[in-house]
NUMAR-62747 format. One record per atom (N, C-alpha, C): x, y, z; residue in one letter. Coordinates in steps of 0.02 Angstrom, whole numbers, padded with zeros to 5 digits, always signed. Layout:
<lovexs>
XYZa ...
</lovexs>
This chain:
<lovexs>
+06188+06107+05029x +06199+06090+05100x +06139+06050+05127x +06144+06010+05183x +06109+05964+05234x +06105+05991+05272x +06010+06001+05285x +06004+06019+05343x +05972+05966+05403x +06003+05978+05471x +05994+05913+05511x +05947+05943+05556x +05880+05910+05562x +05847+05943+05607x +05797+05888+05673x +05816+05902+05716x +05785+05888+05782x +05710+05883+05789x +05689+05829+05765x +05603+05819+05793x +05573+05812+05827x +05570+05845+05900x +05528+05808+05951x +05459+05798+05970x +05438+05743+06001x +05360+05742+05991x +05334+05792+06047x +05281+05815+06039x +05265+05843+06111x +05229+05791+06168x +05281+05760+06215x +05249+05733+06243x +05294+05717+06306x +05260+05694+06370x +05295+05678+06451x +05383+05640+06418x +05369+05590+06390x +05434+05578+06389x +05477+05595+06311x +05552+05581+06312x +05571+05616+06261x +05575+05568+06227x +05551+05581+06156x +05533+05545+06093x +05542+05623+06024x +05603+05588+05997x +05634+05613+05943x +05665+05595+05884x +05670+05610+05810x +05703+05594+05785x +05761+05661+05762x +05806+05623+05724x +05822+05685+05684x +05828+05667+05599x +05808+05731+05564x +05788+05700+05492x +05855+05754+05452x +05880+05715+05406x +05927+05760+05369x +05893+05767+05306x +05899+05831+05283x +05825+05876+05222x +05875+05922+05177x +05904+05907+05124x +05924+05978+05069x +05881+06043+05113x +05930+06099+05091x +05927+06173+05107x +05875+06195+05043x +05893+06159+04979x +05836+06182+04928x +05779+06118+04917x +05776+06083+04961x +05699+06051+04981x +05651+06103+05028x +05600+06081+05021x +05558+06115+05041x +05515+06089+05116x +05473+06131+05151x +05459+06130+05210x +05397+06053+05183x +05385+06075+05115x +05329+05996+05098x +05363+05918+05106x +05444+05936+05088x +05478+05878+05090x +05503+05849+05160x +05500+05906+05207x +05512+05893+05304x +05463+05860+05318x +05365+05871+05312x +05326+05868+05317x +05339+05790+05306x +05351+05765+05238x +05346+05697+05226x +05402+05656+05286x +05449+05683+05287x +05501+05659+05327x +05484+05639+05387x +05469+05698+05446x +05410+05695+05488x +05366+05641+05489x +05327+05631+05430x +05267+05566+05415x +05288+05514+05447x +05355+05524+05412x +05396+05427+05394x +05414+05405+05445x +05467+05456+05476x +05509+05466+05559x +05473+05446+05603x +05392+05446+05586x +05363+05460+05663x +05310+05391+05644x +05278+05366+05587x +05230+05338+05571x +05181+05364+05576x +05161+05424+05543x +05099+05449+05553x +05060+05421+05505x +04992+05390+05498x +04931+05372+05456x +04912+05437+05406x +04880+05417+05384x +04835+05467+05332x +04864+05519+05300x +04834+05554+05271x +04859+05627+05232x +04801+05673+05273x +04843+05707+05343x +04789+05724+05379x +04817+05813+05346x +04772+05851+05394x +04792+05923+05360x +04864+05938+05431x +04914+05989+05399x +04936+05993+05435x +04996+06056+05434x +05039+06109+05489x +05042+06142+05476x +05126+06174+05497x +05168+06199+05489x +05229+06234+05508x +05216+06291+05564x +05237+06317+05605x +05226+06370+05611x +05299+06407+05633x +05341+06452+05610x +05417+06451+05609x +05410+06506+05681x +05458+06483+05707x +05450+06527+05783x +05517+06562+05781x +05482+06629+05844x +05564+06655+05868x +05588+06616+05939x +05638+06646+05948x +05686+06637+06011x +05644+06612+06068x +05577+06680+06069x +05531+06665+06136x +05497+06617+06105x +05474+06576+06092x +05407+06560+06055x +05361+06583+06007x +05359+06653+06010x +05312+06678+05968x +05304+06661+05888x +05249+06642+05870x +05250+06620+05775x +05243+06693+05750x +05310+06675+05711x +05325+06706+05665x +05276+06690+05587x +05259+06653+05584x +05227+06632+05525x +05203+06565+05527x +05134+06560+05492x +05107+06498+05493x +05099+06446+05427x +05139+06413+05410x +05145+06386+05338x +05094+06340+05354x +05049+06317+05291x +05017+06229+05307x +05020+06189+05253x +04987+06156+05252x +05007+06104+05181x +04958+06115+05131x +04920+06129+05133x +04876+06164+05070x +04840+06246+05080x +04819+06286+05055x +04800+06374+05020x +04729+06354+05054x +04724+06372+05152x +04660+06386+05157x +04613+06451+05145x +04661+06511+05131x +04653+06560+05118x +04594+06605+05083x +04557+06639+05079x +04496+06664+05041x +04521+06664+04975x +04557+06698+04951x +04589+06711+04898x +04622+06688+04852x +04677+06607+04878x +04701+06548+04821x +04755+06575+04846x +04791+06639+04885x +04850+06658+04864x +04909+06638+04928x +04884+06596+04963x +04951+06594+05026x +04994+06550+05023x +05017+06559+05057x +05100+06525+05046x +05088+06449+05086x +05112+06426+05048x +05103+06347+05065x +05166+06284+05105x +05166+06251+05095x +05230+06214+05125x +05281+06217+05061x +05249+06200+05006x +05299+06186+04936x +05328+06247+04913x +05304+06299+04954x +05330+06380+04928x +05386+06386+04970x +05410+06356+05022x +05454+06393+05068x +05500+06341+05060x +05560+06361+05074x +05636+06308+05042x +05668+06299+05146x +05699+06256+05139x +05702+06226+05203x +05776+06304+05249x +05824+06313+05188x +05854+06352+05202x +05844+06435+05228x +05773+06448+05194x +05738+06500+05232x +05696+06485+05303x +05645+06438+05300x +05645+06419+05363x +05695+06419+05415x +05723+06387+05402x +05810+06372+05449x +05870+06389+05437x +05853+06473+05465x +05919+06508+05417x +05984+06507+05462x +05959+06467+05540x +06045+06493+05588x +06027+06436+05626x +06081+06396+05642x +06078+06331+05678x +06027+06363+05770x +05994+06326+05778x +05958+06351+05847x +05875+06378+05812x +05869+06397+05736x +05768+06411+05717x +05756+06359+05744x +05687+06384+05768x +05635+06307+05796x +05565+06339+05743x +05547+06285+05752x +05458+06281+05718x +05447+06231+05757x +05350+06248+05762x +05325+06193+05776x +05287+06168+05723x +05283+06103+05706x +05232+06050+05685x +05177+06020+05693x +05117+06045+05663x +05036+06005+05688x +05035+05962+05640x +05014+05902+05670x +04984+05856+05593x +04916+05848+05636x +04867+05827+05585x +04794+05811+05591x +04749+05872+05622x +04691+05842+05659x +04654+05905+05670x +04599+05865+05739x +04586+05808+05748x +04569+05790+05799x +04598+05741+05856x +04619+05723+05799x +04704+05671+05801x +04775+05704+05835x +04773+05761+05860x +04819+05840+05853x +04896+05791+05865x +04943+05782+05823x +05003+05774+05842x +05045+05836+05833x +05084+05867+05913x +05121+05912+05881x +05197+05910+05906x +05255+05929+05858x +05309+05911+05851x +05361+06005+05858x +05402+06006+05879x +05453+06038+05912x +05519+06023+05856x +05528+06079+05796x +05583+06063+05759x +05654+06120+05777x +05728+06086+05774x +05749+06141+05779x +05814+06115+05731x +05841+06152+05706x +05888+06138+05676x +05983+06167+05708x +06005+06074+05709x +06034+06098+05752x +06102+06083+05724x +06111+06053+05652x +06186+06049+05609x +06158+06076+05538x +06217+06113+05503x +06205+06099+05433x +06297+06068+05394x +06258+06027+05347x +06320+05977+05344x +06300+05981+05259x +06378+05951+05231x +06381+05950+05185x +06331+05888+05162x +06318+05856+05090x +06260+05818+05071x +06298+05755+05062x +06273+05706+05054x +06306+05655+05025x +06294+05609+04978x +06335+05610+04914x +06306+05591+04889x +06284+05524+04883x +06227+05499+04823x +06157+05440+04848x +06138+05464+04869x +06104+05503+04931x +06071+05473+04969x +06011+05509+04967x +05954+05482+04966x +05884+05511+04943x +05859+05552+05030x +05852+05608+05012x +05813+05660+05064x +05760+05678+05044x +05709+05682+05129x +05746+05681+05174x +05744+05592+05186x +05811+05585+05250x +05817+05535+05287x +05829+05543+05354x +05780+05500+05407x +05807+05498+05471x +05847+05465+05490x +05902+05490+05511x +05977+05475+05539x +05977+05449+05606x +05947+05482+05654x +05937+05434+05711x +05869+05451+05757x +05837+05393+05796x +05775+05374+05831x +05796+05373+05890x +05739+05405+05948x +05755+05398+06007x +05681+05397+06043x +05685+05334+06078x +05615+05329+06099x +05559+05304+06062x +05492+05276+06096x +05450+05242+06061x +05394+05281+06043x +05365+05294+05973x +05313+05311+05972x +05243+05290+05996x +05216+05315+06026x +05138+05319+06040x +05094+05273+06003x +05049+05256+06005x +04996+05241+05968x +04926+05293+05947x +04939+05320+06014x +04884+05382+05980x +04923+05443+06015x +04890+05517+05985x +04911+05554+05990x +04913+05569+06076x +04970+05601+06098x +04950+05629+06157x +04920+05681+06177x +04903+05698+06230x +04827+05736+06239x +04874+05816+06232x +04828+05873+06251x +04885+05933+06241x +04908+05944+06319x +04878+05915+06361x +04870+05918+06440x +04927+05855+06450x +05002+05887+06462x +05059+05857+06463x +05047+05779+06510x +05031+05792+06566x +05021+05731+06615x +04973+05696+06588x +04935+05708+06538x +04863+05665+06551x +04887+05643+06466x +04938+05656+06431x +04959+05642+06357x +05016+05594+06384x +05048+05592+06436x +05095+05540+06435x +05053+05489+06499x +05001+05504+06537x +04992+05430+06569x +04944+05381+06500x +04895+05436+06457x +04876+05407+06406x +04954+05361+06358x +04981+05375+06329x +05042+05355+06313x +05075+05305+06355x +05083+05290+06412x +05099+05253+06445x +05048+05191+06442x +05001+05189+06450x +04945+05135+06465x +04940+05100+06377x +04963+05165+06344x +04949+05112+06248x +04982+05050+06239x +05010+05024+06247x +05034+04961+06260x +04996+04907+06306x +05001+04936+06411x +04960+04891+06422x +04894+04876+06419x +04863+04934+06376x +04790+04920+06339x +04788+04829+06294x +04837+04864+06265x +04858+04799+06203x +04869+04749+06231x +04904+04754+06279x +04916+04689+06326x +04842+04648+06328x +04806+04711+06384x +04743+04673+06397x +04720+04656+06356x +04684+04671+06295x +04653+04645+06245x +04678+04568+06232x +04747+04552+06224x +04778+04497+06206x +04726+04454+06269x +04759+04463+06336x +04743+04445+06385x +04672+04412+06381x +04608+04461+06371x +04541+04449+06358x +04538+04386+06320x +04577+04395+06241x +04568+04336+06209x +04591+04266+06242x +04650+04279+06256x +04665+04218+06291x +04606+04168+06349x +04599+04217+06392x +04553+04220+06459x +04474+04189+06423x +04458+04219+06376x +04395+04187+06324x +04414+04142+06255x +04490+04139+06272x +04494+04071+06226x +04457+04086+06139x +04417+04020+06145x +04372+04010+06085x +04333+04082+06074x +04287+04109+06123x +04232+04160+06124x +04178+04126+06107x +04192+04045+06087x +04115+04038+06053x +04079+04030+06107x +04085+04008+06181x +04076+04024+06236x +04031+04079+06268x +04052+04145+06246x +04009+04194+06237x +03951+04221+06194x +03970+04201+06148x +03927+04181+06102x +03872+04151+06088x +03905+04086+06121x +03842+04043+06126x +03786+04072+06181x +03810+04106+06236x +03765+04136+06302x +03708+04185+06252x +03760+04208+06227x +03699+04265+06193x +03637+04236+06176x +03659+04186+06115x +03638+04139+06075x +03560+04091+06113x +03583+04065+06197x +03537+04042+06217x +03496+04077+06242x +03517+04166+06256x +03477+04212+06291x +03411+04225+06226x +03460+04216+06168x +03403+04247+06129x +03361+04215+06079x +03364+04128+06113x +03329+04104+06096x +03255+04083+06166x +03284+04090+06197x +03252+04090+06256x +03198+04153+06256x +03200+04210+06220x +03179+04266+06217x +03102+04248+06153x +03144+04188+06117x +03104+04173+06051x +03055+04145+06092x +03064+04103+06136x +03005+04041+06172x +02961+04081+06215x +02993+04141+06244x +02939+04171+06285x +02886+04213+06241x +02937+04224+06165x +02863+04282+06140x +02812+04221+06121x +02843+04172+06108x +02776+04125+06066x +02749+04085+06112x +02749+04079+06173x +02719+04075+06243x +02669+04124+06245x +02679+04179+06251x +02639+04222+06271x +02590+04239+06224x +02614+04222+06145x +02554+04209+06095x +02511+04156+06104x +02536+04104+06127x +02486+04054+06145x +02438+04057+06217x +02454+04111+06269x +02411+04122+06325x +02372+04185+06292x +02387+04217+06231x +02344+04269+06221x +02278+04199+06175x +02315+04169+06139x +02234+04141+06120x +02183+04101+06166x +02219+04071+06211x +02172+04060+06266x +02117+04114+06304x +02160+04177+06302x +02129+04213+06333x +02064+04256+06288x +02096+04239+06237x +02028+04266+06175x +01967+04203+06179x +01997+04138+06203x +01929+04100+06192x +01887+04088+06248x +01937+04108+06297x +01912+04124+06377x +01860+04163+06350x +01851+04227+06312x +01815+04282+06302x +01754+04277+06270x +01771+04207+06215x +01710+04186+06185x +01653+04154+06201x +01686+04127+06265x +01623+04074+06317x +01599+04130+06352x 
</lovexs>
């Protein structure tokens, strides 16, 4: 069986995918799905945590055994069908660690598989991803999110507005040659002033 599950980002506006994942794939193979769905960078650390009804974690899976011991259960240990044993489980999703993206899963069809088709795959997109993570402080993660674009804007803008740059450049350029003439100025009033000393 296919399981269809609901990704949402945590953030002011709604931004989601949904990823369809085998029941005997694993929570490592959502994880990648997640990656793809969303464009996340790097192989950051990152973690499951399977919730109840209220919220409360029920369990905290991550992607590698931080454990004292070597012995905990990992993402590749848990099969997607235990995670998501009744249409309506949620988990949440951390990726990274300063970077914090976190994601809201719930599973909300299970459907037969079809065959081809390589899982997981996201089936459908809603909304634009971010450029950087949003903050955990809901208002201040979506006006950040909001402005990522006309950041980009401006930057364009700047270039335009400075054109060439060699412009700027060059200012530096005459500041710090101008900087050259005053030290070797002032070497030449120090030897005066040494021969001032000798008379």
């Amino acid at each position: 069986m296919v399981y269809k599950i609901r990704v949402i980002l945590d953030a002011k506006e709604d931004i989601f995918r949904d990823i369809e994942v085998k029941g005997k794939q694993t929570l490592w193979n959502l994880h990648l799905g997640i990656k793809s769905a969303f464009s996340l960078q790097g192989d950051e650390l990152s973690t499951f945590n399977l919730l109840e009804d209220d919220g409360t974690i029920v369990k905290s899976v991550p992607l590698e055994d931080m454990s004292d011991d070597g012995d905990g259960e990992i993402m590749s240990d848990v099969y997607i069908d235990e995670a998501f044993e009744n249409v309506g489980d949620k988990a949440q999703f951390q990726y990274g660690l300063l970077d914090l993206w976190e994601f809201f899963c719930e599973l909300v069809e299970v459907i037969e598989e079809t065959k081809g088709v390589n899982y997981p795959i996201t089936v459908y997109r809603f909304g634009n991803v971010p450029l950087k993570a949003p903050s955990k402080n809901g208002s201040a993660g979506g006006s950040k999110k909001k402005s990522a674009m006309p950041l980009a804007d401006d930057e364009f803008g700047f270039d335009d507005d400075f054109g060439a740059g060699g412009n700027f450049s060059d200012e530096d350029d005459d500041s710090f040659d101008d900087e050259e003439e005053e030290d070797y100025n002032d070497d030449v009033f120090d030897e005066e002033d040494d021969n001032d000393d000798e008379r």
